[in-house]
C-alpha positions in Angstrom: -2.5 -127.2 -43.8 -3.3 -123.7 -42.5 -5.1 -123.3 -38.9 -7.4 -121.1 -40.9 -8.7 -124.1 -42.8 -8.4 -126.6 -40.5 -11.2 -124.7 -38.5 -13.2 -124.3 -41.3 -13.2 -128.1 -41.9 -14.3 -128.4 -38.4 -17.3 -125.9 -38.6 -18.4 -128.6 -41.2 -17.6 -131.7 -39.5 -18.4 -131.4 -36.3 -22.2 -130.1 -36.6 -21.3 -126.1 -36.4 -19.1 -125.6 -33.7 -18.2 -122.4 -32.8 -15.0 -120.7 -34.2 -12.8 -120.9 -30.9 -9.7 -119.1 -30.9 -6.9 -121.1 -29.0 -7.6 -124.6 -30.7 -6.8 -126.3 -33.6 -9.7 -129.0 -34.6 -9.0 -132.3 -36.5 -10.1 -132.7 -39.7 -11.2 -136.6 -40.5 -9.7 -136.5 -43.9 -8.5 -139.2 -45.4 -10.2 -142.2 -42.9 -11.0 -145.7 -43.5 -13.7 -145.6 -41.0 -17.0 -144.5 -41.5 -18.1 -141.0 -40.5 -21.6 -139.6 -39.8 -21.5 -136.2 -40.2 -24.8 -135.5 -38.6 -24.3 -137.8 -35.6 -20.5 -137.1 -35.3 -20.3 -141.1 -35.0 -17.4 -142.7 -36.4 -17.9 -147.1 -37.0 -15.6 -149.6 -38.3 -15.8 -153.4 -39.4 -14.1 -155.5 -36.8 -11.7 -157.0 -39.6 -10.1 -154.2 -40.0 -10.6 -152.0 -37.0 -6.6 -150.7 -36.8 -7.5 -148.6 -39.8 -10.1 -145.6 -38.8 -9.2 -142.3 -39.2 -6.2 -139.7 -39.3 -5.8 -136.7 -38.0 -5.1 -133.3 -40.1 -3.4 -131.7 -36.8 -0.6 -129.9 -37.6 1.9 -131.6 -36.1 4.9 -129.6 -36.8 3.2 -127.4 -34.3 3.2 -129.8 -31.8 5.7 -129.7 -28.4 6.1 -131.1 -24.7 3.1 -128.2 -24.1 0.6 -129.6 -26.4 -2.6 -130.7 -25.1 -5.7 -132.9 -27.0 -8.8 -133.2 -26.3 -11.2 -135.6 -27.1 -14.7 -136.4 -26.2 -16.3 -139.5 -26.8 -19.5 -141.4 -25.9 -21.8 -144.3 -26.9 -18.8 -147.0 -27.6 -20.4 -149.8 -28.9 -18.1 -153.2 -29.5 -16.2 -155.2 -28.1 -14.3 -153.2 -25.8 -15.5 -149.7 -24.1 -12.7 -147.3 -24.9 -11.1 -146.5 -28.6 -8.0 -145.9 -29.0 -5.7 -142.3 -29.7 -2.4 -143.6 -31.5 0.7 -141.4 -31.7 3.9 -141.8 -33.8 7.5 -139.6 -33.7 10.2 -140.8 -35.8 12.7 -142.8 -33.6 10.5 -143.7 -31.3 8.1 -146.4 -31.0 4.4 -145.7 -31.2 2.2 -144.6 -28.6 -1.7 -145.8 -27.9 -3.7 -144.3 -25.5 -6.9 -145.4 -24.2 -10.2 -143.0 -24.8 -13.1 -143.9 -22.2 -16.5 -142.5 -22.3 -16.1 -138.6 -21.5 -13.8 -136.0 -21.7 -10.3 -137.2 -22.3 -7.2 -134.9 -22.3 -4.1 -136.5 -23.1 -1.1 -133.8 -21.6 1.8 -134.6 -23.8 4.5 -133.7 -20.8 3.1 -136.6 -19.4 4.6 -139.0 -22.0 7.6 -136.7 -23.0 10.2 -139.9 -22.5 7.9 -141.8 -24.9 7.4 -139.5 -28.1 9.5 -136.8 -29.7 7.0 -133.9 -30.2 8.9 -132.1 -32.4 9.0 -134.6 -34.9 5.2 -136.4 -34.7 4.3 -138.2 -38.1 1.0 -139.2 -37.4 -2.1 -139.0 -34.9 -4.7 -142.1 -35.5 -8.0 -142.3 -33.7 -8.7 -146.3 -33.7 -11.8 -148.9 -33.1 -10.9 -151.8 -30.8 -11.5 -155.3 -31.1 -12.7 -158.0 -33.4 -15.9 -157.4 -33.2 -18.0 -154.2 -35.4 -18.7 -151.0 -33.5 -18.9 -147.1 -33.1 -18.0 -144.0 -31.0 -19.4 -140.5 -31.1 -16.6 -138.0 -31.1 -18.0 -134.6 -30.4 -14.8 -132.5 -30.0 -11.3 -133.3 -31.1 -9.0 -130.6 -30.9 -5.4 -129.3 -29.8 -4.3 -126.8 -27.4 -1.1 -125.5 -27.6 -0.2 -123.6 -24.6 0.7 -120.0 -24.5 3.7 -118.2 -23.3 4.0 -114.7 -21.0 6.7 -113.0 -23.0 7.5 -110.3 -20.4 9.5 -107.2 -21.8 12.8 -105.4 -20.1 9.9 -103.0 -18.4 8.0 -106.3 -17.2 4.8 -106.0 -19.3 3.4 -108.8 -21.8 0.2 -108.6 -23.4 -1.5 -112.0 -23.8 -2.1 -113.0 -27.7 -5.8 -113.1 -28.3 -5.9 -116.2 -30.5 -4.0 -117.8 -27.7 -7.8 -118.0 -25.5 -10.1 -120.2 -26.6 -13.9 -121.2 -24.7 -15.3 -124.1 -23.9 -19.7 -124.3 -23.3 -21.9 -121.3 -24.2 -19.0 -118.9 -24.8 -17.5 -118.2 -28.3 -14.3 -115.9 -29.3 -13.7 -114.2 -32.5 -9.4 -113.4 -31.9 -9.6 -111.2 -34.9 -12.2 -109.0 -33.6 -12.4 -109.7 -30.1 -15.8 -110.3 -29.9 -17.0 -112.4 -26.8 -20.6 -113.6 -27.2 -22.5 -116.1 -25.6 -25.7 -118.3 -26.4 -27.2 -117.9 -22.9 -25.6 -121.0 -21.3 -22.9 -121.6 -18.7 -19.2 -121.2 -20.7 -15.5 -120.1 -19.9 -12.9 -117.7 -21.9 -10.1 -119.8 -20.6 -5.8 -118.5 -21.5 -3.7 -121.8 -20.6 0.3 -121.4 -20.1 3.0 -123.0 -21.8 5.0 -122.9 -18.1 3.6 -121.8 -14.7 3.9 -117.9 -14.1 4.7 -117.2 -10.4 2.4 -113.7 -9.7 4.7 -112.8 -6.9 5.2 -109.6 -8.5 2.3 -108.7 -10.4 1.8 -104.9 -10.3 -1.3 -104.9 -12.3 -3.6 -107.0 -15.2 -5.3 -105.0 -17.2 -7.9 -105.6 -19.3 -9.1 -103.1 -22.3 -12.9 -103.6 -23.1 -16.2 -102.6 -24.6 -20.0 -103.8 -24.2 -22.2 -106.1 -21.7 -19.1 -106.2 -19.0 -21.5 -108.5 -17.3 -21.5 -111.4 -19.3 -18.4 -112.6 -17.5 -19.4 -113.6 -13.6 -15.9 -114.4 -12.2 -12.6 -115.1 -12.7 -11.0 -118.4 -11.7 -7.3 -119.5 -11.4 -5.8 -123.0 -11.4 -2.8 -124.6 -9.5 0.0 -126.1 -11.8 -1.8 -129.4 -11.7 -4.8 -128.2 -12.9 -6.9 -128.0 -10.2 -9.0 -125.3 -9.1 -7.7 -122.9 -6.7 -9.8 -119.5 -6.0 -12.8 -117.8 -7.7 -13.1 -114.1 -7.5 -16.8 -112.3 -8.4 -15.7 -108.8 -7.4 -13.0 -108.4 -10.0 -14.2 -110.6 -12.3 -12.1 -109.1 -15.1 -9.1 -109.1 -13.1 -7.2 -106.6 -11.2 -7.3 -103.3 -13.3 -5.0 -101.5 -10.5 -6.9 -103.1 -8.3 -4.1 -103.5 -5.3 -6.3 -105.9 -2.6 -7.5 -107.9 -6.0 -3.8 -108.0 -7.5 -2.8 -109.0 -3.5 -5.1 -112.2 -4.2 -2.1 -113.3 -7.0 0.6 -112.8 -4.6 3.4 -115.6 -4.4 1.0 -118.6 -6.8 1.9 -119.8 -9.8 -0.6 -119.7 -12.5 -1.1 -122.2 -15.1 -4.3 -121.5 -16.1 -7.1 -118.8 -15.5 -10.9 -118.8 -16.8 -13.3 -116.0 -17.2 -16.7 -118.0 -16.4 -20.2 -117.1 -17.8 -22.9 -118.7 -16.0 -26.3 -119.8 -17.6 -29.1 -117.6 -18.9 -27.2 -114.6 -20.1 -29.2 -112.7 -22.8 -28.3 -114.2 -26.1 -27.9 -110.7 -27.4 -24.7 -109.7 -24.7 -21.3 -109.1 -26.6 -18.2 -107.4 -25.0 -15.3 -106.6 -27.4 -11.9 -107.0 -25.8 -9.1 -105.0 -26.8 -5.8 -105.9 -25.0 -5.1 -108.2 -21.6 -1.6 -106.5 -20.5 0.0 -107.9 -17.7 2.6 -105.6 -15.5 5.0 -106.8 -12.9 7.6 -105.4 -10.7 11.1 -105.5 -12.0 14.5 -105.6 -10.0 16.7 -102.8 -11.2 20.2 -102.7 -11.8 23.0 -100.0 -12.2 26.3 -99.8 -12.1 28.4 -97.5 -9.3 28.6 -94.3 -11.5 24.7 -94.9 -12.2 22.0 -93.5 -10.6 18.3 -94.0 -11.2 15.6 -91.9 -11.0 13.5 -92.0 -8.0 11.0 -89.1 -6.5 13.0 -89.1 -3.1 15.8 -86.6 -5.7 13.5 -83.9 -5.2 13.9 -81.5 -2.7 12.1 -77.8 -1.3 13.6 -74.8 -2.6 12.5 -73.4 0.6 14.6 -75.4 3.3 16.2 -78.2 0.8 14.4 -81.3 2.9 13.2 -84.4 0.8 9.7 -82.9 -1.3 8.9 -86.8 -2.1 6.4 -87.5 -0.1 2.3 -86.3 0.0 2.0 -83.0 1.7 -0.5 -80.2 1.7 1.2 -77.5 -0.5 0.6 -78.1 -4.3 3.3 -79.2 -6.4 5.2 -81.1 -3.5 4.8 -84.4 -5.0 6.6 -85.1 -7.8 5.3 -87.6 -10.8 7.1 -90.4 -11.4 5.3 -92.4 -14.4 7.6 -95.0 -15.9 6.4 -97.8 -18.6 3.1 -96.1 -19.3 2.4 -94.2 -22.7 1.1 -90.9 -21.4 1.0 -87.3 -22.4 2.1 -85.5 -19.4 5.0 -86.1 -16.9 7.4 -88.9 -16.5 9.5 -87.3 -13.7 9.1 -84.3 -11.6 6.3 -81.7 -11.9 4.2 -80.2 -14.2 3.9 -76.6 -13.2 6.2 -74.7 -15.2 7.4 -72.7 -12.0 8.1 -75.5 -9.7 8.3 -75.5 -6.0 11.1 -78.2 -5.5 13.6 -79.4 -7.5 16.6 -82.2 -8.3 19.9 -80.7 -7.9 22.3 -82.0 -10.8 25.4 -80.9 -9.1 28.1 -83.7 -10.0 26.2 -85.1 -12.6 27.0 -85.3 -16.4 24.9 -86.5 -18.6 20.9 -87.9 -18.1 20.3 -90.9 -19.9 16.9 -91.7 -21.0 15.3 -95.3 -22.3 12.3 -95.8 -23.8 10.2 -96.5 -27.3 11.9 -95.2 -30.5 11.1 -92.2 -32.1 8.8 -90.6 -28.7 9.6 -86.7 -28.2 10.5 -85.5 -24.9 10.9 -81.9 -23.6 13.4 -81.4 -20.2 13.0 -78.7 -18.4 15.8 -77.1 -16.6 16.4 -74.3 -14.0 19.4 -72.1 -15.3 20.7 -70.7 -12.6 19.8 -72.5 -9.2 17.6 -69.5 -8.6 13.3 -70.7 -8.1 12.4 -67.6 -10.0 15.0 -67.9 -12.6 14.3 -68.3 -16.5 14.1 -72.2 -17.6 15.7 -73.9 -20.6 13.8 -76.7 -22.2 15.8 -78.9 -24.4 13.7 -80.9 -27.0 14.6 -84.3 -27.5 14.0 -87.8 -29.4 14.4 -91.0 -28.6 16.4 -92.6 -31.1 16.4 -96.1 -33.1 18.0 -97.8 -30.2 15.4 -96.3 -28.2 17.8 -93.7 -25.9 18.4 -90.3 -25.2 21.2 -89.4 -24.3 21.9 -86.3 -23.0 25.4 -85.0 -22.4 25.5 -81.2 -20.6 28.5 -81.1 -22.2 27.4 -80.7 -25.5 24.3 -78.3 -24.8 24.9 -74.8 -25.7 22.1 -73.3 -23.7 23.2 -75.6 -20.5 27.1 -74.7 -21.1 25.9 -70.7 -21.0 24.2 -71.3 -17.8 25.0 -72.3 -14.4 22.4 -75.2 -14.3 22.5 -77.3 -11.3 18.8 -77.8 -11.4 16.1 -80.1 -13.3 12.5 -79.5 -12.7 10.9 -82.1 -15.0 10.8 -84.7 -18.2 7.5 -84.5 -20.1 6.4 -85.6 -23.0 6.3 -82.8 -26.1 2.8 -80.9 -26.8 -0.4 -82.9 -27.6 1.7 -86.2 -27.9 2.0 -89.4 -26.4 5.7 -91.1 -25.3 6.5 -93.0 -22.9 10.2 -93.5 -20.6 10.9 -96.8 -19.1 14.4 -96.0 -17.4 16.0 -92.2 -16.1 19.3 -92.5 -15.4 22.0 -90.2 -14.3 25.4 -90.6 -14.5 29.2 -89.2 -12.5 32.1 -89.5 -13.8 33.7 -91.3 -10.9 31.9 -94.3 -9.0 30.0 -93.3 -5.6 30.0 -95.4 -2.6 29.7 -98.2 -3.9 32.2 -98.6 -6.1 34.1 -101.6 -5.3 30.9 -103.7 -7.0 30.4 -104.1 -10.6 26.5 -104.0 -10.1 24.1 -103.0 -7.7 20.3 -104.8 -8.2 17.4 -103.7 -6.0 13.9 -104.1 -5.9 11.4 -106.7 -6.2 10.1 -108.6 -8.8 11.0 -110.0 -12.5 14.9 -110.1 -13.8 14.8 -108.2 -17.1 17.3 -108.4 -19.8 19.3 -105.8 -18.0 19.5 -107.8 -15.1 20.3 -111.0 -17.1 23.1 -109.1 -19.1 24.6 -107.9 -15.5 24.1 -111.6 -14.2 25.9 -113.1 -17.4 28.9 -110.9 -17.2 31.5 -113.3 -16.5 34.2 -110.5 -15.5 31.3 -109.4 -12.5 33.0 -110.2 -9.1 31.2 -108.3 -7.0 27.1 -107.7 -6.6 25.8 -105.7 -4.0 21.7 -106.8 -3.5 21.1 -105.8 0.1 18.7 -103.5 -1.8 16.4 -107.0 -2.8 13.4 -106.8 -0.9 11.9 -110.1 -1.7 14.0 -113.8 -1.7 14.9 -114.6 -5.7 17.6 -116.4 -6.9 20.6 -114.6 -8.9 22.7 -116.6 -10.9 25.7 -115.5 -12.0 27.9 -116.6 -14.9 31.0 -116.1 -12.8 30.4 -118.9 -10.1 32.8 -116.9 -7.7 30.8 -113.8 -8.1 30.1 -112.5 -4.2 26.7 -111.5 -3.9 26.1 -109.0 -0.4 22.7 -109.3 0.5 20.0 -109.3 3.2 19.3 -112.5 5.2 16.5 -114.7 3.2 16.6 -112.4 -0.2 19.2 -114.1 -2.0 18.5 -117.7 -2.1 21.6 -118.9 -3.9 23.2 -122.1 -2.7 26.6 -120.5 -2.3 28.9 -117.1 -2.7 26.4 -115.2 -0.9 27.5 -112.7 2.1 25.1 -111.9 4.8 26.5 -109.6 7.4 30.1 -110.1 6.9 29.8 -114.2 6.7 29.4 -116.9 3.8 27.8 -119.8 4.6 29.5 -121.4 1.8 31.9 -120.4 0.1 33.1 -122.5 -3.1 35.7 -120.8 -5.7 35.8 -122.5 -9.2 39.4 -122.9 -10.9 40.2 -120.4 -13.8 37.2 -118.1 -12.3 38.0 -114.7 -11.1 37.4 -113.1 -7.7 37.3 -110.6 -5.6 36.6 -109.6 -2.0 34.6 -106.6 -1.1 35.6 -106.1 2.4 36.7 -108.4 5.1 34.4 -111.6 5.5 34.4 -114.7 7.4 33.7 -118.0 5.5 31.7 -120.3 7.2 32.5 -123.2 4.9 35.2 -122.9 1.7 36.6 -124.7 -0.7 38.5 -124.4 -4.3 39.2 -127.3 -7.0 41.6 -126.9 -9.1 43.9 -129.5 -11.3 47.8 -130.5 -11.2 48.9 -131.1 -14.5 49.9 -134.8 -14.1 52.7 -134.3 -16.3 54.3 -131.5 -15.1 52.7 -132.8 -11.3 53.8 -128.9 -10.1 51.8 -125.8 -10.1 51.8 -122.4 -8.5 48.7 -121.4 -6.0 47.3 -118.7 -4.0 43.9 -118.9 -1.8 42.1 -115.7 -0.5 41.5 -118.3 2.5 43.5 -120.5 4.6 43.5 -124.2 3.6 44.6 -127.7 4.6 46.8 -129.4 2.3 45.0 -132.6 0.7 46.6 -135.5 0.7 49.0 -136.4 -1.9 49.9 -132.6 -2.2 53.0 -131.2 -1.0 53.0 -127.1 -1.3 56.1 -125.0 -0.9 57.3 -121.3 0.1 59.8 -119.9 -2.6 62.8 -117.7 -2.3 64.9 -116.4 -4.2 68.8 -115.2 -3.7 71.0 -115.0 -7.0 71.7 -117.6 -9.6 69.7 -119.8 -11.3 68.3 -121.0 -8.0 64.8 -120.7 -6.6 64.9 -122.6 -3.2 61.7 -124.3 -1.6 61.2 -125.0 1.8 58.2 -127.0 2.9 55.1 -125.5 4.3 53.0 -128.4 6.6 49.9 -129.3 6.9 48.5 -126.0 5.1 49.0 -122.9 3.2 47.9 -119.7 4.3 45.4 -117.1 3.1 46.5 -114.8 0.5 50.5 -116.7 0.4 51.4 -118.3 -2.6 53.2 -121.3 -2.7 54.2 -123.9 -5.4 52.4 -127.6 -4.8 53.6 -130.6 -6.2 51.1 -133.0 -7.0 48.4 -134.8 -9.6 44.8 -134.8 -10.8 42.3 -133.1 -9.3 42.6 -131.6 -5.8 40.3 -129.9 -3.1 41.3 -127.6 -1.0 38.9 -126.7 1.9 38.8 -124.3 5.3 36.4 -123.6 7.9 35.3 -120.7 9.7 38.1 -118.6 7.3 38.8 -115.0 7.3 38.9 -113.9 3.9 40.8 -109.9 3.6 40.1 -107.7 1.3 42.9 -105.7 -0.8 45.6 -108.3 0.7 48.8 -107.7 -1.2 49.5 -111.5 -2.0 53.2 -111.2 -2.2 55.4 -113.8 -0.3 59.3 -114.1 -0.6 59.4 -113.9 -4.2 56.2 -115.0 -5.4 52.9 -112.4 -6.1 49.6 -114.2 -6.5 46.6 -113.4 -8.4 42.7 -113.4 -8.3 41.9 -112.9 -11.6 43.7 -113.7 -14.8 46.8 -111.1 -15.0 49.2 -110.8 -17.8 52.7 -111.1 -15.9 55.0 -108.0 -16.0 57.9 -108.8 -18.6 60.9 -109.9 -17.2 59.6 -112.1 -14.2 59.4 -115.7 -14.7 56.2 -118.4 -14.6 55.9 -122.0 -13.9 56.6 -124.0 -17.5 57.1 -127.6 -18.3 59.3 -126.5 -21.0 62.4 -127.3 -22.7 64.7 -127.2 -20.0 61.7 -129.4 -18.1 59.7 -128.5 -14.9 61.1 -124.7 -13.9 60.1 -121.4 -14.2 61.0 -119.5 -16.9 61.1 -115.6 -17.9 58.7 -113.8 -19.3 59.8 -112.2 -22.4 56.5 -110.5 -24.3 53.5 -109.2 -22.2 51.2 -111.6 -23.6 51.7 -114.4 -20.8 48.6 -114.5 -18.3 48.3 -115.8 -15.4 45.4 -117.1 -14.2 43.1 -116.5 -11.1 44.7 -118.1 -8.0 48.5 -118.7 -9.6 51.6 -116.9 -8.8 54.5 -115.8 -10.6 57.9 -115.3 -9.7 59.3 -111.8 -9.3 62.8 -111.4 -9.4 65.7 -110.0 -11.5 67.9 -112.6 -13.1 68.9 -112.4 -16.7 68.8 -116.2 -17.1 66.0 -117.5 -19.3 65.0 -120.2 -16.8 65.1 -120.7 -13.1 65.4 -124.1 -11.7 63.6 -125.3 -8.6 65.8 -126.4 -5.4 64.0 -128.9 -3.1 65.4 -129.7 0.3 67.1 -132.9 0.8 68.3 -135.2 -2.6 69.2 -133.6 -5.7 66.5 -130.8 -7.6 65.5 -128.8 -10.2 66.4 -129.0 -14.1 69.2 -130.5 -12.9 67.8 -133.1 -10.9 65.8 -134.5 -13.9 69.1 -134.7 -15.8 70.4 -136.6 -12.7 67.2 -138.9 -12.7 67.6 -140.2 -16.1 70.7 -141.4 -15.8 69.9 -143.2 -12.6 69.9 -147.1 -12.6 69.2 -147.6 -8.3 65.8 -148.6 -9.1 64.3 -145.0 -7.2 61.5 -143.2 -8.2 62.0 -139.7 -9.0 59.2 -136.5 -9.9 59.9 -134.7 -13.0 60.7 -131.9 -11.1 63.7 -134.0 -9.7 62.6 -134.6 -6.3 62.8 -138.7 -5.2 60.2 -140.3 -3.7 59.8 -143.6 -1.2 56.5 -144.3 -2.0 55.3 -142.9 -5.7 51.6 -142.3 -5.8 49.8 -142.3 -9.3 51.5 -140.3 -11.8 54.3 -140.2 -14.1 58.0 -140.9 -12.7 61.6 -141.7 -13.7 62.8 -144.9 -12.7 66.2 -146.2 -13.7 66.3 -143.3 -16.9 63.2 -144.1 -18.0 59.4 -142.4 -18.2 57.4 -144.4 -16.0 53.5 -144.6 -15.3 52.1 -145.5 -11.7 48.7 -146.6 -11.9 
């Protein structure tokens, strides 16, 4: 049934109530029980008490969120509660106990009992054997909203997500607030608690008797009150020492409270509840974004940012607002300072589809000299993207100079990102991203954090503690001590805490950095029980694992020689082993740019297609060797080694020290009747651990 007519059943059954935006009412259609419509008194006849009423709630609207209220009084019978009874398919059902008063029944609170996707029926019951009644004067359901905050960090609350309880009533479709001179509250509940750590502004758009709200009240997660405010009773409205009173609490709840004798007559119309918060930022080394401390004096060339007495010194900056005027720079069409584009290519605008913007350039580098103004649109991607390249009028001239981005004649647009962009990386180009700022991560943040090629982020630019997850776990994140809070990967002045690198992952160092604590896991097939390895970090051996230096001199011959008790940063070696194995370090240097390349082996960081004609580790047809690489479609991946050397065999057996090796040694093993155990790589053991063997020419499994 629609929401629409569900309220309408509950103007008529529950004695005119008003229409409240925000709640869904039952609808006692279909009971067994009796119902006074004029009383709003449900009775039932002690024999059959289990069948009252059923709910019309829409229950395919229901979730984990869902709230219901019910309010009950004067039970008569023979108990004093009546009962609320709730059934999900596949799960058994669910009776709650409603006393005298307000009852509110928080689904979360009984999410391992009921599915709440799939609800088949709500029941209000009598109790007992005996005959009796309840008043139910309002039965309804809240469903909780949700702040859907955009890539520029607004969201504009849904009107028919408020609803009012007392004197108040809301009309969402018109926005009409109007009260019948008694206490009452406009209340928005959320879905999930918002932290208002970064909250730049709430802004509330509204018409009429402004004083018909006294204060605005916000509630702690678990529902209790936490602070009322009289002297912004309609929230911040760029209000900073209001919007301060948000600062670092999560809001679950907030009220706009009338109190008693208002004049019956008061209205207020409201038009829009936008909330704004502070974003982080993120760009990429060849990006740079738009920011007033660009401009500088034609007269000496110092920074024209900041608030000074001559006119036209402080540029606008006005990103995220629909205006008609000046997103960057100034408005004077001679202007006193300017940005100097020198190096630059292209400008690279983000914003609303289909807004016109004019940029205004100075031709020459000259502050009297003619300027060009290049009309654009944003297109149905919302971007601009201009390349000087492909101007005409900017190719004629010898433009090193942009004086300001407005919006075209008479209209409104708005600009939510100005970038500009090089053609080679600046500074910072050994990172993939660089986030700074404060404040909400936006989709472009998100998209930067889920690139699982990302290595490298530098955040010292953060300015307040958040947690970045990244979708590489060996991502390095350089930050500031306290601003990024995540568990591990994160340098603070040339040291990680913890360092943890995740097999298959790639990485990269930035510069030099000393690891506190490290450790990688990786897996040794437990067939093959060999594999290649290379650590940016030096590591103890684990136990069970045996790792070797290889070298290579002519032949079909790659010799190892032992390397104890642990292998060395940036060295790869070949291990011999099984399962799953941990290598760990403490207090470790870890070098950037090292070359990896020992005797004949060069290790990787990151998967790396080997160069064709050097060999890799295969448990192939000649068994456990390394054999040549013949297309260049063979990767390798992050922290293996390959073996680079010039042979024109196919395959390259492995000589151990001591007993009998290699492809050969396998050979050797299976015809073998003295009871020894051998690897499949050849190499015989005393004391085989768990694995796979060759004992006396046969495949043998050690549990």
């Amino acid at each position: 049934m629609k929401k629409s007519l569900l309220l309408m059943f509950a103007l008529l059954i529950l004695g005119g109530v008003n229409l409240y935006a925000g709640k869904t009412y039952w609808n006692p259609e279909g009971w067994v029980a009796s119902w006074n419509n004029e009383t709003n008194t449900m009775s039932w006849n002690g024999s059959d008490y289990y069948k009252v009423m059923r709910t019309h709630l829409p229950t395919s609207e229901l979730s984990v969120d869902t709230k219901i209220h019910v309010t009950v009084s004067n039970i008569t019978g023979e108990n004093d509660y009546i009962q609320l009874k709730i059934v999900s398919t596949g799960k058994p059902e669910l009776m709650i106990n409603l006393v005298e008063g307000e009852n509110v029944i928080v689904f979360e609170d009984y999410s391992n009992n009921i599915n709440w996707e799939a609800v088949t029926e709500i029941t209000l019951w009598g109790t007992g054997s005996q005959n009796g009644s309840a008043v139910v004067t309002d039965f309804y359901m809240i469903k909780p909203a949700a702040l859907n905050f955009d890539a520029t960090g607004k969201a504009e609350t849904n009107l028919a997500d408020l609803y009012t309880t007392g004197g108040l009533s809301f009309n969402s479709t018109t926005g009409e607030l109007t009260t019948d001179g008694t206490a009452g509250s406009l209340v928005l509940e959320l879905a999930t608690p918002v932290s208002m750590e970064y909250l730049r502004n709430l802004s509330i758009t509204k018409d009429g008797d402004a004083d018909i709200i006294d204060k605005m009240t916000y509630f702690n997660v678990d529902g209790t009150e936490n602070q009322s405010w009289s002297w912004y009773k309609w929230g911040g409205d760029n209000n900073e020492s209001a919007i301060g009173k948000f600062k670092g609490k999560p809001i679950k709840k907030i009220a706009w409270v009338s109190n008693a004798g208002k004049a019956t007559d008061w209205k207020v119309t409201i038009s829009s509840i936008i909330w704004q918060m502070n974003m982080l930022s993120v760009r990429t080394p060849n990006e740079t974004l738009v920011a007033k401390s660009m401009y500088k004096r034609w007269s000496d060339g110092t920074d024209a940012s900041t608030e000074v007495p001559e006119e036209g010194f402080n540029p606008n900056l006005n990103l995220n607002k629909t205006i008609d005027g000046t997103f960057f720079g100034f408005g004077t069409p001679e202007a006193t300072a300017y940005m100097k584009l020198a190096g630059y290519q292209r400008i690279l605008l983000e914003g609303p589809a289909g807004g016109n913007i004019r940029l205004f350039f100075n031709a020459t580098g000259s502050q009297e000299s003619e300027r060009i103004t290049i009309y654009k649109t944003f297109d149905d991607n919302g971007k601009i993207d201009l390349v000087f390249a492909n101007e005409a009028s900017l190719n004629s001239q010898e433009y090193v100079h942009l004086n300001s981005i407005k919006s075209q004649w008479g209209q409104t647009a708005q600009v939510d990102r100005i970038a500009f962009y090089k053609d080679v990386p600046d500074a910072d180009g050994e990172y993939d991203y660089i986030i700074e700022g404060n404040g909400f991560a936006n989709a472009r943040i998100q998209n930067a954090l889920n690139d699982v090629t990302a290595k490298v982020i530098k955040a010292t630019g953060v300015t307040a503690a958040t947690s970045l997850p990244t979708a590489n776990p060996n991502c390095l994140i350089v930050a500031n001590a306290g601003m990024v809070t995540n568990a591990q990967n994160v340098i603070v002045n040339g040291t990680c805490a913890n360092l943890v690198l995740t097999d298959n992952y790639p990485f990269k160092a930035p510069a030099d950095f000393t690891a506190t604590s490290a450790s990688y896991t990786t897996t040794i097939n437990t067939t093959a029980q060999a594999g290649t390895l290379c650590l940016p970090f030096a590591a103890t051996l684990p136990e069970g694992v045996t790792a070797y230096a290889l070298e290579y001199t002519s032949g079909d011959e790659a010799t190892a020689t032992p390397v104890n008790g642990s292998v060395t940063a940036n060295t790869p070696v070949l291990i011999n082993g099984s399962g799953e194995v941990e290598f760990t370090g403490a207090n470790v240097p870890v070098v950037a740019d090292a070359t990896n390349i020992h005797e004949a082996m060069t290790g990787v960081f990151e998967e790396t297609y080997a160069p064709v004609g050097t060999y890799v580790l295969q448990n192939g047809s000649e068994g456990v060797g390394f054999y040549k690489v013949a297309t260049n479609d063979i990767k390798v991946k992050p922290f293996r080694a390959y073996l680079n050397v010039q042979s024109n065999l196919a395959a390259l057996r492995i000589v151990y020290p001591g007993d009998v090796t290699g492809i050969e040694a396998v050979e050797k093993a299976a015809d073998s009747k003295d009871d020894a155990y051998y690897t499949l790589s050849g190499v015989r053991v005393s004391h085989p651990v768990k694995g796979l063997y060759i004992k006396n020419g046969k495949k043998v499994m050690v549990k």
